[in-house]
Structures are given as C-alpha cells and as structure tokens.
C-alpha positions, 0 to 999 in steps of 0.5 A: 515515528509516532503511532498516530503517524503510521496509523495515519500512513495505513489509512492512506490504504483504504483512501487510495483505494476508495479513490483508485477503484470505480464505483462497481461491486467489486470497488465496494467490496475492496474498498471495505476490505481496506479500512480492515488492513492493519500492517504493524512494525517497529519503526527501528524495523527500518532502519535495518535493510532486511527489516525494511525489506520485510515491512516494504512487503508487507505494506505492498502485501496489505496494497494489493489488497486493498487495490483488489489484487489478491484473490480477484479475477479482472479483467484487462481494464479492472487489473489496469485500474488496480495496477494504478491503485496499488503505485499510488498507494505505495507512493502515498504510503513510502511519503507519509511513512517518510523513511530513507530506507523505505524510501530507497527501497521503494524507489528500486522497486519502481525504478524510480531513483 
C-alpha cells in the first residue's frame, strides 16, 4: 500500500469522527484529537495474522479515540453516538486499507462475515 494510501486511510479518523459526533464541547474536543492520531506500520505488517492483529488494535485504539471513548465520562446517548462512530470508523478504516487479512480480522470481531 502506497504511503499516501494510509495516510488517506488514517484520515478517515478524524472525518468519521467530525461526522459521528454532535456538535457540543465535547464533539469539538474529540474531533481535535483526531486530526493528531497518526497509527504507523509496515504494510508487510499484515500479511502475518499476529502482525495484523497487532495493527487492527492499534487503529481500533487510535478510533476510540478519536470517537471519544478513552479518557471520557458519557452518558448513555454520548456513549451510543460514540459506540456508532467508532463501527464506522473502523468500517471506513478496514475499506480504505483494503487488506484480506485486516479484512477477516474485522469482520470477526463484528460478526459480520
């Protein structure tokens, strides 16, 4: 995969959760989180089960983020509407990365084969 590929892929990051989020505070703040989240790997990186495995946690890592989910108290419907931007952006992310592995990765962790 070619640099600017992944580099357009990680954007989806910061795009799914300026989309995903209301605009309150706390939508402005995660959404400015998310153009900072950079998560780097060897494309070989998944091509290896293991390897992919590793990359699949970081980038759920680096969406939960940007989604508002690590280090932030919500409520019932913040949490729903961030829950929703974290599937998307993990959807957006698996597509645009367009891997096999990451792919089957994905799709087990969601049930969706």
């Amino acid at each position: 995969m070619k640099r600017s590929s992944l580099i357009a892929a990680l954007g989806a990051i910061a795009f799914s959760a300026m989309i995903s989020i209301p605009t309150d505070a706390m939508a402005a703040n995660s959404a400015s989180k998310a153009s900072g989240i950079v998560v780097r790997f060897a494309p070989e990186m998944l091509d290896n089960p293991t390897d992919a495995a590793k990359v699949y946690g970081q980038l759920r890592f680096a969406a939960r983020k940007a989604c508002g989910l690590v280090g932030n108290f919500l409520n019932m419907s913040e949490r729903t509407r961030a829950n929703r931007c974290l599937e998307q952006t993990m959807a957006d992310l698996v597509s645009k990365i367009d891997r096999p592995m990451l792919s089957s990765i994905h799709a087990s962790n969601t049930g969706k084969v």
